[in-house]
OpenMM code with the backbone's topology and positions (N, CA, C; nanometers):
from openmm import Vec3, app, unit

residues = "UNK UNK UNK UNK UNK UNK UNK UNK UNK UNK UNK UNK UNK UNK UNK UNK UNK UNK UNK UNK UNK UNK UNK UNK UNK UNK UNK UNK UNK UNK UNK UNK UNK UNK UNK UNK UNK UNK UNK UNK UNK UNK UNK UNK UNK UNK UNK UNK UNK UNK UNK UNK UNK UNK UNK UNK UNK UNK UNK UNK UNK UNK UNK UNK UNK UNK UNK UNK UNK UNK UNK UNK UNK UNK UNK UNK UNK UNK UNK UNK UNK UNK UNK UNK UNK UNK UNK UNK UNK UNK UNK UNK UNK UNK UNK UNK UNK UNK UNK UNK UNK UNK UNK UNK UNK UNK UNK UNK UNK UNK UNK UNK UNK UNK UNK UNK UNK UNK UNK UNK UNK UNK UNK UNK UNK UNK UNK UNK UNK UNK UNK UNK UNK UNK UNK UNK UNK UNK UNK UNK UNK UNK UNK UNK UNK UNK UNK UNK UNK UNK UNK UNK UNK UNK UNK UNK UNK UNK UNK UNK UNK UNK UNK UNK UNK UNK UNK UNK UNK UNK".split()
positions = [
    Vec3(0.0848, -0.1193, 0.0000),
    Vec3(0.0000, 0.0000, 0.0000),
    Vec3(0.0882, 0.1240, 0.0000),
    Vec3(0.2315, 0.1011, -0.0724),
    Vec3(0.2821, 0.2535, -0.1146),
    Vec3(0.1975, 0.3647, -0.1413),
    Vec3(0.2269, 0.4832, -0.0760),
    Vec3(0.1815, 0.6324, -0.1595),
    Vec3(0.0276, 0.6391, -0.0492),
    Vec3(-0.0006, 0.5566, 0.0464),
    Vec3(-0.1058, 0.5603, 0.1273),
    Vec3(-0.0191, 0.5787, 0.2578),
    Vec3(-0.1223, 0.6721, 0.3388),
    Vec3(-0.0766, 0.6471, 0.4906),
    Vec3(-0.1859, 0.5958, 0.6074),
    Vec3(-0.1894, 0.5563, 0.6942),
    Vec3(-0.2483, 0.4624, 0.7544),
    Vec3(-0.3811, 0.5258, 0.7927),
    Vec3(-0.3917, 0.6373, 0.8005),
    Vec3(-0.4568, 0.7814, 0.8148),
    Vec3(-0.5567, 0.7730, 0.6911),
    Vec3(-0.5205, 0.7319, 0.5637),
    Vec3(-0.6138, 0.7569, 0.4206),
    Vec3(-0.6836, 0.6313, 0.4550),
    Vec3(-0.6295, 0.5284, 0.4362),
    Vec3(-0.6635, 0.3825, 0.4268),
    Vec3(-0.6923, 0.2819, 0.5348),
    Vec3(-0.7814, 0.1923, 0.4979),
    Vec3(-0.8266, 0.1101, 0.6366),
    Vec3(-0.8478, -0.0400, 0.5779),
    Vec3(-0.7697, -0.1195, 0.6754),
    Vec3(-0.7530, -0.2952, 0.6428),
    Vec3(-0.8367, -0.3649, 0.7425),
    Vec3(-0.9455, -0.3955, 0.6893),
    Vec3(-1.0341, -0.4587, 0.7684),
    Vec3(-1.0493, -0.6534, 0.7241),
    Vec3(-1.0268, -0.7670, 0.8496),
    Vec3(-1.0287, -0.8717, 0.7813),
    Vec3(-1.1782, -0.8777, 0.7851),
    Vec3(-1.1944, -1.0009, 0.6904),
    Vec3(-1.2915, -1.0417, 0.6620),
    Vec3(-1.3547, -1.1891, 0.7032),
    Vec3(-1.4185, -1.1682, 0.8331),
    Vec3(-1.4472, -1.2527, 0.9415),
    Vec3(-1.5159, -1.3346, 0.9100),
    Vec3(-1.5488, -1.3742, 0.7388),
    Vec3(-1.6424, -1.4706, 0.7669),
    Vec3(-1.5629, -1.5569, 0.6269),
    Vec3(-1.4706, -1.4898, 0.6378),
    Vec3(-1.4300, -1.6646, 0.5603),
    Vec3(-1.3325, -1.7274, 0.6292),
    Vec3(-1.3072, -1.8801, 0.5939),
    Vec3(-1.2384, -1.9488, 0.7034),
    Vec3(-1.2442, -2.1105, 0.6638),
    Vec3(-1.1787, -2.1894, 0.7225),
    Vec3(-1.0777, -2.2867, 0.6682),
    Vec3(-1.0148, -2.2635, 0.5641),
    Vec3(-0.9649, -2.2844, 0.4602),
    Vec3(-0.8045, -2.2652, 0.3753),
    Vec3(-0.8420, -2.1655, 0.3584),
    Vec3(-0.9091, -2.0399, 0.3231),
    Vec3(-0.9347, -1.9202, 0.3024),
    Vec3(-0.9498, -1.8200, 0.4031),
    Vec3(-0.8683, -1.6930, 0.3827),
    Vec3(-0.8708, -1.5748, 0.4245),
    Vec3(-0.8759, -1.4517, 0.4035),
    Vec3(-0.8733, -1.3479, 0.4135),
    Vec3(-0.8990, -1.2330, 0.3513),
    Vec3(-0.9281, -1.0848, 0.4254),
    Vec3(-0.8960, -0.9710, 0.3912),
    Vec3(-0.9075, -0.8340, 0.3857),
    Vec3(-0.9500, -0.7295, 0.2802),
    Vec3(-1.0701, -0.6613, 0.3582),
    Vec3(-1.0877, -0.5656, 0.3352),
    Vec3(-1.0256, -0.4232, 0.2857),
    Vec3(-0.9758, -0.3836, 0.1608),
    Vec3(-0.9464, -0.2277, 0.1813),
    Vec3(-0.9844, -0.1329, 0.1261),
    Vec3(-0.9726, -0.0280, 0.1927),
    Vec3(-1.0235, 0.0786, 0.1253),
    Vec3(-0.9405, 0.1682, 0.0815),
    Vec3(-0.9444, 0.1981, -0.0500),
    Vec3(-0.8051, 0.2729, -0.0849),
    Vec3(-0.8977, 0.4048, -0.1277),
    Vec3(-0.8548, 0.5333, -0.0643),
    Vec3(-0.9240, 0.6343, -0.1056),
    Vec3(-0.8871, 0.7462, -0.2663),
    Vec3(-0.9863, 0.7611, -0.3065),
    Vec3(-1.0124, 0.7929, -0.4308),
    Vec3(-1.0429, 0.9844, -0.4509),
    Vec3(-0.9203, 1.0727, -0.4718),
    Vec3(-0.9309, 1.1696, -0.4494),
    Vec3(-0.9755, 1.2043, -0.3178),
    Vec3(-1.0666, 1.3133, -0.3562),
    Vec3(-1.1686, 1.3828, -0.2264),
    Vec3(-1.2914, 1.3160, -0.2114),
    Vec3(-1.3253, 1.2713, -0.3076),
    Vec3(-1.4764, 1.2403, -0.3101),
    Vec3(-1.4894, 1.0833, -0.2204),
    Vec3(-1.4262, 1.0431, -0.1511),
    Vec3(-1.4183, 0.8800, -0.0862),
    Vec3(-1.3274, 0.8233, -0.1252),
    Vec3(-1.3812, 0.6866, -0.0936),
    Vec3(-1.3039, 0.5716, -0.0747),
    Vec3(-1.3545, 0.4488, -0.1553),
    Vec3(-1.2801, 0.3284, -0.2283),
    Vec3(-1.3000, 0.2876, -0.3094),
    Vec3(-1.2482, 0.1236, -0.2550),
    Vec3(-1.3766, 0.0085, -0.2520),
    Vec3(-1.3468, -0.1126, -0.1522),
    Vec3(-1.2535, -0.1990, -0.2473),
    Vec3(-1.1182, -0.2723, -0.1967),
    Vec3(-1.0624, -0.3722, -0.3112),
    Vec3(-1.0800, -0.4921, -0.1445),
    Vec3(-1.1361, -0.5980, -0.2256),
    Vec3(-1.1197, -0.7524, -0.1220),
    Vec3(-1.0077, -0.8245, -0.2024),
    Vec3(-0.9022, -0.8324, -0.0893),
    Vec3(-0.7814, -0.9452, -0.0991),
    Vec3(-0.8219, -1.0618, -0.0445),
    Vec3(-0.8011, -1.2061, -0.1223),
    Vec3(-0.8285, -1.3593, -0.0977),
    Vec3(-0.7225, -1.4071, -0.0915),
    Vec3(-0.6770, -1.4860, 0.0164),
    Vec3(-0.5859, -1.5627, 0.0329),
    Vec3(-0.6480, -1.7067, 0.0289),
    Vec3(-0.5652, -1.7981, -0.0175),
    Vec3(-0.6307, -1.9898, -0.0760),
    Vec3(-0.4762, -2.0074, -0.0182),
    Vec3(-0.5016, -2.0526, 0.1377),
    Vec3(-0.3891, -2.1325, 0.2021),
    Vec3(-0.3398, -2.2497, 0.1542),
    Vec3(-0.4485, -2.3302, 0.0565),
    Vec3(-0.3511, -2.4461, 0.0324),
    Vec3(-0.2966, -2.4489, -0.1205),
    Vec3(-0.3548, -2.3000, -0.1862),
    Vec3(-0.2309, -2.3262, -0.3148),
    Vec3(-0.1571, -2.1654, -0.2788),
    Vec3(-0.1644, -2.1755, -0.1945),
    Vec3(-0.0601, -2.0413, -0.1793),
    Vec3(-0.0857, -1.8952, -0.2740),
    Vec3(-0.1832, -1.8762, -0.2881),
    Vec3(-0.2144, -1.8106, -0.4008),
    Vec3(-0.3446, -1.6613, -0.3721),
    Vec3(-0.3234, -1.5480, -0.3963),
    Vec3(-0.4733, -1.4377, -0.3628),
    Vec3(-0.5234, -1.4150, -0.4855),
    Vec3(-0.6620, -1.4071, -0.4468),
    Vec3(-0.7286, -1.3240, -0.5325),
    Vec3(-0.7686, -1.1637, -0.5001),
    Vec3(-0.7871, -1.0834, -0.5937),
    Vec3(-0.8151, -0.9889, -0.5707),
    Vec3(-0.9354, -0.9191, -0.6361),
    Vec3(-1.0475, -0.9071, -0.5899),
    Vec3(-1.1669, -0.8391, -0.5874),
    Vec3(-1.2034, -0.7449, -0.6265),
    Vec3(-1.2162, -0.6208, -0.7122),
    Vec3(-1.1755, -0.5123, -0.7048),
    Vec3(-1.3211, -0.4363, -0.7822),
    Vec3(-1.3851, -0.5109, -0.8031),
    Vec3(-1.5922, -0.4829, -0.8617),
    Vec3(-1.5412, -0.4027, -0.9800),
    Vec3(-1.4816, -0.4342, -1.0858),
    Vec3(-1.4363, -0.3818, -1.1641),
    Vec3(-1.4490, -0.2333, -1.1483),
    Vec3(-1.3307, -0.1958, -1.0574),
    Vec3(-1.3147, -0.0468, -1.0189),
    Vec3(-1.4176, 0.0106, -0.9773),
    Vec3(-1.5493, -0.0447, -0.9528),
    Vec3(-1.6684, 0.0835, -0.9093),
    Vec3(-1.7076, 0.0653, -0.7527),
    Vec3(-1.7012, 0.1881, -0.7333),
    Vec3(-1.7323, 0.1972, -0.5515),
    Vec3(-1.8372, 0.0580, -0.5491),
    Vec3(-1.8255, -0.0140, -0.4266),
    Vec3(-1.9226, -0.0320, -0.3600),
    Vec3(-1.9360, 0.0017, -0.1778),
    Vec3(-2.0490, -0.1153, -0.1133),
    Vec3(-2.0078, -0.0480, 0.0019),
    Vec3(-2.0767, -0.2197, 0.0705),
    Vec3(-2.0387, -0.2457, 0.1575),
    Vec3(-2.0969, -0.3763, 0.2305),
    Vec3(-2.2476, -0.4004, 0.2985),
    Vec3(-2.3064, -0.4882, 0.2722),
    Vec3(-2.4321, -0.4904, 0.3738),
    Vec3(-2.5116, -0.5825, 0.3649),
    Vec3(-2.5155, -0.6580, 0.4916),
    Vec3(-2.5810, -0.8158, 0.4753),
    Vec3(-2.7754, -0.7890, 0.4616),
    Vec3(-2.7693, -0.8133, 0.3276),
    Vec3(-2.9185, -0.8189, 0.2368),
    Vec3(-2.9718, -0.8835, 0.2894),
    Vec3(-2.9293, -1.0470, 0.2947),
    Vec3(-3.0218, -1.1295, 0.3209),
    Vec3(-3.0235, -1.1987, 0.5053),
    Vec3(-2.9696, -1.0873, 0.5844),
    Vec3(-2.9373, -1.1317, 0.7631),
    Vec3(-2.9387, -1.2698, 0.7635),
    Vec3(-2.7881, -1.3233, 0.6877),
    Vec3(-2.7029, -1.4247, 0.6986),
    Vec3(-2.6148, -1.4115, 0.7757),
    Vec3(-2.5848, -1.2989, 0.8342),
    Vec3(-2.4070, -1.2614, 0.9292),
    Vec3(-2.3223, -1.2300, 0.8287),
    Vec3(-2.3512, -1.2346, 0.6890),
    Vec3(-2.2302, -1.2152, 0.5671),
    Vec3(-2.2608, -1.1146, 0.5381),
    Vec3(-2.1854, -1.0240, 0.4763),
    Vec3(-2.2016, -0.9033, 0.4314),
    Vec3(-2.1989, -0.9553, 0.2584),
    Vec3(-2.2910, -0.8947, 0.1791),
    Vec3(-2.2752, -0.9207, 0.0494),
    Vec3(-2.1948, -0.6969, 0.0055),
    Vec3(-2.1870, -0.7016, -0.0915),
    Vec3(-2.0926, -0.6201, -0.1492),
    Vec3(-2.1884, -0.5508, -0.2779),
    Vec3(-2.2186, -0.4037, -0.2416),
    Vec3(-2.3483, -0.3761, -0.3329),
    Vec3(-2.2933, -0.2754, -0.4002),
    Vec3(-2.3006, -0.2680, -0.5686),
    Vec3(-2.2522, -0.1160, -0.6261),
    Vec3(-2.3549, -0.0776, -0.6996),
    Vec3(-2.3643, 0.0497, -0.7492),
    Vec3(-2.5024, 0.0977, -0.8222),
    Vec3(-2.4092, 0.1534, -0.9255),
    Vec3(-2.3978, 0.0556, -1.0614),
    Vec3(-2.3242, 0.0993, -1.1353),
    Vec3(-2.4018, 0.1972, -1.2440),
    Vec3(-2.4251, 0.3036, -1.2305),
    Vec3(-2.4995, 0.4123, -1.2528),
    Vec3(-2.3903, 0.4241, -1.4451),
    Vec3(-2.2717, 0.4067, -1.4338),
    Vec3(-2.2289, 0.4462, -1.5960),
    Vec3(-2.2308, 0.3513, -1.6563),
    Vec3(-2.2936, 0.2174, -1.5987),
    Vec3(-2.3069, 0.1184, -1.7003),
    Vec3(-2.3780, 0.1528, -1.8157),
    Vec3(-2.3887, 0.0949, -1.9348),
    Vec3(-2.5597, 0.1001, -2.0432),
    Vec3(-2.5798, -0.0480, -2.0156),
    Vec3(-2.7056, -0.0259, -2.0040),
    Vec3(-2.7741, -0.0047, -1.9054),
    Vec3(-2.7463, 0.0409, -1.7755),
    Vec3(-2.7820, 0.0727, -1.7122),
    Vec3(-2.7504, 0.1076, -1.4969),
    Vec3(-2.8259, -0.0028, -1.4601),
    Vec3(-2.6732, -0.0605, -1.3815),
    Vec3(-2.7464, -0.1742, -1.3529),
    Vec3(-2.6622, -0.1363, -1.1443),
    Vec3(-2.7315, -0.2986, -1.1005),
    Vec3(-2.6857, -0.2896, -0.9301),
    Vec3(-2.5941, -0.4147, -0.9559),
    Vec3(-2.5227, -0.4291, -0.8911),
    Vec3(-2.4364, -0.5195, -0.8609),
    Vec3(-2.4036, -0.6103, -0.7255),
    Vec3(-2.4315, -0.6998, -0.7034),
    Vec3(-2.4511, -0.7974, -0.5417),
    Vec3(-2.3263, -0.8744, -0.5803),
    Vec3(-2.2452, -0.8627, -0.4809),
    Vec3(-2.1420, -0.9799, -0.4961),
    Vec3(-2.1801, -1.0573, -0.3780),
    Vec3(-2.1599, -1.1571, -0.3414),
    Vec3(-2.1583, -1.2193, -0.2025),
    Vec3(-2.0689, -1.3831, -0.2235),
    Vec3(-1.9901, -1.4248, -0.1381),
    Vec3(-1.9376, -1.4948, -0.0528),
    Vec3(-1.9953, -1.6283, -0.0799),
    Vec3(-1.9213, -1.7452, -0.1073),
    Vec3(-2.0093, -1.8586, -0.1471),
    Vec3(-1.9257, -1.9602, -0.0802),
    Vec3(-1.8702, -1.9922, 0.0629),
    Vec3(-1.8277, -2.0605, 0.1077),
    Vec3(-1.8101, -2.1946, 0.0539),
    Vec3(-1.9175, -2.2714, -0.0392),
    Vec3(-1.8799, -2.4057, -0.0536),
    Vec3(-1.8024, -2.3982, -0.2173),
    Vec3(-1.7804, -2.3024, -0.2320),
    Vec3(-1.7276, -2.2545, -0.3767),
    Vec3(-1.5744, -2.1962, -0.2842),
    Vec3(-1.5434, -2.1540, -0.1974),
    Vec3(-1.4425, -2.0284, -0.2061),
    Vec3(-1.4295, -1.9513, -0.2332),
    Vec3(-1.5425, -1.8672, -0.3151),
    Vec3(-1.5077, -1.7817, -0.4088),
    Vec3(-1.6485, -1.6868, -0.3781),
    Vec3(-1.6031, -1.5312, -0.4522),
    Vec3(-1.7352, -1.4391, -0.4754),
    Vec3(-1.8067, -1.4858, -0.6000),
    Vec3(-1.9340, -1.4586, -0.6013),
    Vec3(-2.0307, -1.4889, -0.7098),
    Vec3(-2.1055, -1.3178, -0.7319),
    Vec3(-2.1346, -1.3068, -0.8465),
    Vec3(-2.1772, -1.1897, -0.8995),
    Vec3(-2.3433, -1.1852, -0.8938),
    Vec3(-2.3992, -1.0999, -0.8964),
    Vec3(-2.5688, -1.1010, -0.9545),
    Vec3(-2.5908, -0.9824, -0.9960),
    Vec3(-2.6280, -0.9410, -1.0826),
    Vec3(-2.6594, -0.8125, -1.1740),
    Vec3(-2.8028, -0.8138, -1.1847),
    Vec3(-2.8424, -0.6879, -1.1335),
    Vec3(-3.0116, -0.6561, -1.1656),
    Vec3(-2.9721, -0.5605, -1.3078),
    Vec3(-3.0204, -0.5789, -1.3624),
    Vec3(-3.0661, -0.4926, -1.4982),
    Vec3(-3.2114, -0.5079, -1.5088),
    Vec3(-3.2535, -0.3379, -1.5560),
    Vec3(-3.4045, -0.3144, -1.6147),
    Vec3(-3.4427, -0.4271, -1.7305),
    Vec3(-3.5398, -0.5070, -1.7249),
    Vec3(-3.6107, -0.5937, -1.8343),
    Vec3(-3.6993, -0.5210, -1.8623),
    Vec3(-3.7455, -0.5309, -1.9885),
    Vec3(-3.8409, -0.4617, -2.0514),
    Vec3(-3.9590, -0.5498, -2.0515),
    Vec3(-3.9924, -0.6720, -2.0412),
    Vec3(-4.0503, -0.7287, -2.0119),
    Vec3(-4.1318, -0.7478, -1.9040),
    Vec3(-4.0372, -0.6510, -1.7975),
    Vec3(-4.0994, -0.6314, -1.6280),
    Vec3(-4.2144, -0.5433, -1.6646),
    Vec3(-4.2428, -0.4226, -1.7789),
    Vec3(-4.3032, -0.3562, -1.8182),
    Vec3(-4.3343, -0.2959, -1.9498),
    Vec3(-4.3871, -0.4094, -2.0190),
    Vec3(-4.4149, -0.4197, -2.1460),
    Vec3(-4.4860, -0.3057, -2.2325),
    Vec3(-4.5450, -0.2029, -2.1300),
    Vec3(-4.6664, -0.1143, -2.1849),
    Vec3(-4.5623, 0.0066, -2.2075),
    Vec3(-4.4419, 0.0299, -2.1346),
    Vec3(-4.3628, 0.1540, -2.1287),
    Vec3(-4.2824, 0.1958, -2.2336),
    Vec3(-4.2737, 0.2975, -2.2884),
    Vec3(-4.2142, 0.3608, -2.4585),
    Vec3(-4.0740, 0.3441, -2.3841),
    Vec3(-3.9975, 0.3660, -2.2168),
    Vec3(-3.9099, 0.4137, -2.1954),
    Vec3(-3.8880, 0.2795, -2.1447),
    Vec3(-3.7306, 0.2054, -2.1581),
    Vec3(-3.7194, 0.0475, -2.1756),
    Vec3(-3.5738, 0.0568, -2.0779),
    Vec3(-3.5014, 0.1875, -2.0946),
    Vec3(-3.3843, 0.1579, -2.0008),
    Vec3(-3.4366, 0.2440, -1.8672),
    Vec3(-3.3895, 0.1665, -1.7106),
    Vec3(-3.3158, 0.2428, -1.6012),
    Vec3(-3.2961, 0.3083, -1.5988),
    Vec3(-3.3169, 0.4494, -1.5080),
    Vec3(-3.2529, 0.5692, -1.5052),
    Vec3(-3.1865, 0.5514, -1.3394),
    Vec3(-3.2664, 0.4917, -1.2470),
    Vec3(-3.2479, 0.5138, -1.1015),
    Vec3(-3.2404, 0.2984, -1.0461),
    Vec3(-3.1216, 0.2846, -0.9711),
    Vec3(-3.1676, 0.1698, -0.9013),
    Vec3(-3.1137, 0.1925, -0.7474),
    Vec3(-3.2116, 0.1776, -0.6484),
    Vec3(-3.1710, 0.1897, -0.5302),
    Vec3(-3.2219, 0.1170, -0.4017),
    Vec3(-3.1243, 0.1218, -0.3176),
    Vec3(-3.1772, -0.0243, -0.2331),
    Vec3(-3.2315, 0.0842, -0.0930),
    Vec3(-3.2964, -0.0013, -0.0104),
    Vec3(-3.3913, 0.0423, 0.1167),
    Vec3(-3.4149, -0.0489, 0.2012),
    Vec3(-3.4058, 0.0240, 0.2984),
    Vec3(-3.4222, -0.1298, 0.4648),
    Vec3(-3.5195, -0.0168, 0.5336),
    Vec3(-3.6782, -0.1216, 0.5190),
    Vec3(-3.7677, -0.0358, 0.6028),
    Vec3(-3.8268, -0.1672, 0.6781),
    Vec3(-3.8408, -0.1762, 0.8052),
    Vec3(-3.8807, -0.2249, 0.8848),
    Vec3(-3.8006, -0.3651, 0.9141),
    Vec3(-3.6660, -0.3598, 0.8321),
    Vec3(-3.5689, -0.4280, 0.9164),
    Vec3(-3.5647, -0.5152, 0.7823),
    Vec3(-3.6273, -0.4852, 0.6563),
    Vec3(-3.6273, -0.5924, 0.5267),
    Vec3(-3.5672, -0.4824, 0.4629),
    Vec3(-3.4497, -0.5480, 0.3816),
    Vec3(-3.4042, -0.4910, 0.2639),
    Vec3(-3.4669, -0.5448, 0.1198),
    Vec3(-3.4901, -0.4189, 0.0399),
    Vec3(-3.5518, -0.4228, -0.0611),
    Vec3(-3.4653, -0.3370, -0.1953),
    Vec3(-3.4898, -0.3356, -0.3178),
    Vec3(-3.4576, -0.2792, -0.4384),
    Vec3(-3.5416, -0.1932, -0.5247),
    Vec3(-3.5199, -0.0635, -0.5470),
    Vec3(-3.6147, 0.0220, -0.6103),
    Vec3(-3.5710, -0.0035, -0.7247),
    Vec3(-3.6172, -0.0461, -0.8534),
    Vec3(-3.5230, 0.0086, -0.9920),
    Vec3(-3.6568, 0.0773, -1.0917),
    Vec3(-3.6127, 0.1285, -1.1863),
    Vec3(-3.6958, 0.2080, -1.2471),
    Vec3(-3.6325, 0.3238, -1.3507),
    Vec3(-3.7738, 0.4350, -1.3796),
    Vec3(-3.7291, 0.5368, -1.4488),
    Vec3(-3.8730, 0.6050, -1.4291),
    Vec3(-3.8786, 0.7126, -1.4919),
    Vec3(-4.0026, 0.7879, -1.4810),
    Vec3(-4.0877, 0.7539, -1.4925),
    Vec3(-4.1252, 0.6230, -1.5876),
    Vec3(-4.2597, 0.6301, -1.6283),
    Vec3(-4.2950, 0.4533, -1.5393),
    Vec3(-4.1965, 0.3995, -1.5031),
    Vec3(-4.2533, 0.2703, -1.4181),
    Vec3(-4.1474, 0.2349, -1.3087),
    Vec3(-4.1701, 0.1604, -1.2248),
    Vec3(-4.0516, 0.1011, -1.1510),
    Vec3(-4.1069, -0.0879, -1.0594),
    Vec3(-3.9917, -0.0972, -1.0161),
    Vec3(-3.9991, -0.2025, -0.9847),
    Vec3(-3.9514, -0.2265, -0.8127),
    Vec3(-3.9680, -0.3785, -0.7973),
    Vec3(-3.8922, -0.3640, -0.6213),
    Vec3(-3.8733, -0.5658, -0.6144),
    Vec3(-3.7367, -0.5331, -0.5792),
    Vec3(-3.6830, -0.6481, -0.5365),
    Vec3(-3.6330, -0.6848, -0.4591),
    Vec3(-3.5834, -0.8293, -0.4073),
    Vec3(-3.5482, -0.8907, -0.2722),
    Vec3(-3.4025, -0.9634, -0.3219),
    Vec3(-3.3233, -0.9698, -0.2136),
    Vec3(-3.2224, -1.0496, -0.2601),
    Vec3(-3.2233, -1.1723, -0.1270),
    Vec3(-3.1872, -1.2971, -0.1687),
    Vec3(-3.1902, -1.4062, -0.0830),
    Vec3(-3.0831, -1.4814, -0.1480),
    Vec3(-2.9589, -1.5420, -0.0794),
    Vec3(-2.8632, -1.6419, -0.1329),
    Vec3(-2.8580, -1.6254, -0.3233),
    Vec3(-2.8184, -1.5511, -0.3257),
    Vec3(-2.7695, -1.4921, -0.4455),
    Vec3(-2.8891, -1.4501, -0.5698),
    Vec3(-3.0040, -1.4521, -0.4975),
    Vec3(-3.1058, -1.4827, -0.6234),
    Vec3(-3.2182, -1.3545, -0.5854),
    Vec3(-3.1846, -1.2774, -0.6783),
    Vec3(-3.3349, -1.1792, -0.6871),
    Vec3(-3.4297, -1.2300, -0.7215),
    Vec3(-3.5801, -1.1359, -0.6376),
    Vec3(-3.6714, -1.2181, -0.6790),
    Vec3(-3.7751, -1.1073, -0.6352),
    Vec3(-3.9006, -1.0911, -0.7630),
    Vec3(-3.9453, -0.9735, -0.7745),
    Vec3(-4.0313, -0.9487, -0.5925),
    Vec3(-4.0289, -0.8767, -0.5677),
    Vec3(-4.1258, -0.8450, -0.3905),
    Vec3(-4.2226, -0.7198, -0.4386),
    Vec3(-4.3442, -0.7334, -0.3596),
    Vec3(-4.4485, -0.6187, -0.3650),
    Vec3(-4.4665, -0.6024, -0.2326),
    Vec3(-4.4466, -0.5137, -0.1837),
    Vec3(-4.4433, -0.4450, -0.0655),
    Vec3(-4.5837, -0.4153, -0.0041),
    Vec3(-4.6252, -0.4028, 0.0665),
    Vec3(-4.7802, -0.3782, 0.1106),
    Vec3(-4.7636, -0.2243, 0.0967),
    Vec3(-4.6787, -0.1305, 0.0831),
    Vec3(-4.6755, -0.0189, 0.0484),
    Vec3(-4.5722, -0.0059, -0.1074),
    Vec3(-4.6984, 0.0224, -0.2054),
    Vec3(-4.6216, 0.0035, -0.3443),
    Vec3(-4.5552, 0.1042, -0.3924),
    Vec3(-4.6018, 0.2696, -0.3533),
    Vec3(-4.5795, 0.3847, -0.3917),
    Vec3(-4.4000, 0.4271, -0.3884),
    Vec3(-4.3456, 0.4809, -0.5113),
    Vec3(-4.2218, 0.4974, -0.5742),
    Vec3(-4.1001, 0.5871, -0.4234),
    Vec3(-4.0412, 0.4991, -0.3260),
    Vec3(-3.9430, 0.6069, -0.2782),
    Vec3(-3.8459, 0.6522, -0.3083),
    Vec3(-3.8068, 0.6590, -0.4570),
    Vec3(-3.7131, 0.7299, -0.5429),
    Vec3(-3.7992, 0.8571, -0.5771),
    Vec3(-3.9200, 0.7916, -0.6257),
    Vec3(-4.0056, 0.9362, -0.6447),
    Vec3(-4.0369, 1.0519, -0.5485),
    Vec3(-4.1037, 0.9802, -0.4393),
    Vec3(-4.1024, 1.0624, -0.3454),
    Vec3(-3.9732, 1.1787, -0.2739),
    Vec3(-3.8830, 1.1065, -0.2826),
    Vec3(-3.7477, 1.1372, -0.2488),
    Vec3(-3.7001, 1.2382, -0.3525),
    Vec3(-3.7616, 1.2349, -0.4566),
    Vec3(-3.6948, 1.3361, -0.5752),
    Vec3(-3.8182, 1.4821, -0.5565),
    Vec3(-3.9274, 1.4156, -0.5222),
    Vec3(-4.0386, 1.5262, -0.4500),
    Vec3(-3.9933, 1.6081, -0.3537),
    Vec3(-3.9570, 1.5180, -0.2664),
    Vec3(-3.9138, 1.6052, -0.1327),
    Vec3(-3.8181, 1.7315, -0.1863),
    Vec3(-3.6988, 1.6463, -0.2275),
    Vec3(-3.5982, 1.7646, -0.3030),
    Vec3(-3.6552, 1.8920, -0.3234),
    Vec3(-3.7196, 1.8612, -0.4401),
    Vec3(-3.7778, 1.9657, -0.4862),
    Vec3(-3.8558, 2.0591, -0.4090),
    Vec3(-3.9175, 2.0375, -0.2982),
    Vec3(-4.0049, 2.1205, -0.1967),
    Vec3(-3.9191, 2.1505, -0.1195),
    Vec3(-3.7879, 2.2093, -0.1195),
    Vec3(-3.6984, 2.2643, -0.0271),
    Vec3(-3.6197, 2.3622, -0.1015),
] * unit.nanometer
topology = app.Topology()
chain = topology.addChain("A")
for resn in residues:
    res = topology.addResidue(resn, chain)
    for name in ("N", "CA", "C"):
        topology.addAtom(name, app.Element.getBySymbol(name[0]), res)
């Protein structure tokens, strides 16, 4: 970690992997604007790391599915499409596994407007959930052991929308 001082950067292990595998957390900071997560893998019995790095785009940690694991969430907003990104931890593998939400057009067949503009996640009443969308429709999803899966909320109304309301009334 040349050209860092202990002060910029922070090495956090990563407590939930274990037998031949080990690993750390870092955060290597990125200008002014934050900090940017890379996960180092160590494989004790071929001597060998991997390195993690969400193809360069911030993410930030947070156990989705209250497993004790933290899965690894980015909102890759410059993708084409904008899509979200879930990495999480697959112990009987060793390894991270990917899951990509992307807008289907199929989720909303009636809409002229077919790509994502907004995807964003929410923990209300102790459940984490997924907003994705654009102006004219949106959607809401669940993540469980690596697998999205569409959820309807007993409260359906848009909190990206609302949230872009509020803005505006201030």
């Amino acid at each position: 970690m040349s050209g860092f001082n202990e002060k910029q950067s922070s090495i956090n292990p990563l407590n939930f992997l274990n037998g031949g595998v080990s690993g750390a957390a870092i955060e290597i900071p990125i200008g002014t604007i934050g900090a940017k997560n890379v996960l180092l893998i160590y494989h004790h019995n071929t001597d060998s790391w991997n390195v993690v790095d969400f193809q360069g785009h911030p993410v930030i940690p947070m156990d989705l599915d209250s497993d004790g694991v933290p899965e690894w969430v980015g909102n890759q907003t410059d993708w084409v499409p904008p899509a979200l990104e879930i990495d999480r931890w697959v112990a009987e593998y060793d390894r991270f596994e990917t899951t990509v939400l992307q807008w289907d057009s199929s989720l909303f067949p009636d809409t002229a407007n077919e790509e994502a503009s907004y995807s964003s996640l929410f923990v209300e009443e102790g459940k984490h959930f997924i907003e994705i969308g654009n102006n004219d429709a949106y959607a809401f999803f669940t993540y469980n052991n690596g697998f999205l899966k569409q959820y309807r909320p007993a409260d359906t109304r848009s909190r990206v929308l609302e949230m872009q309301m509020a803005r505006q009334h201030h």
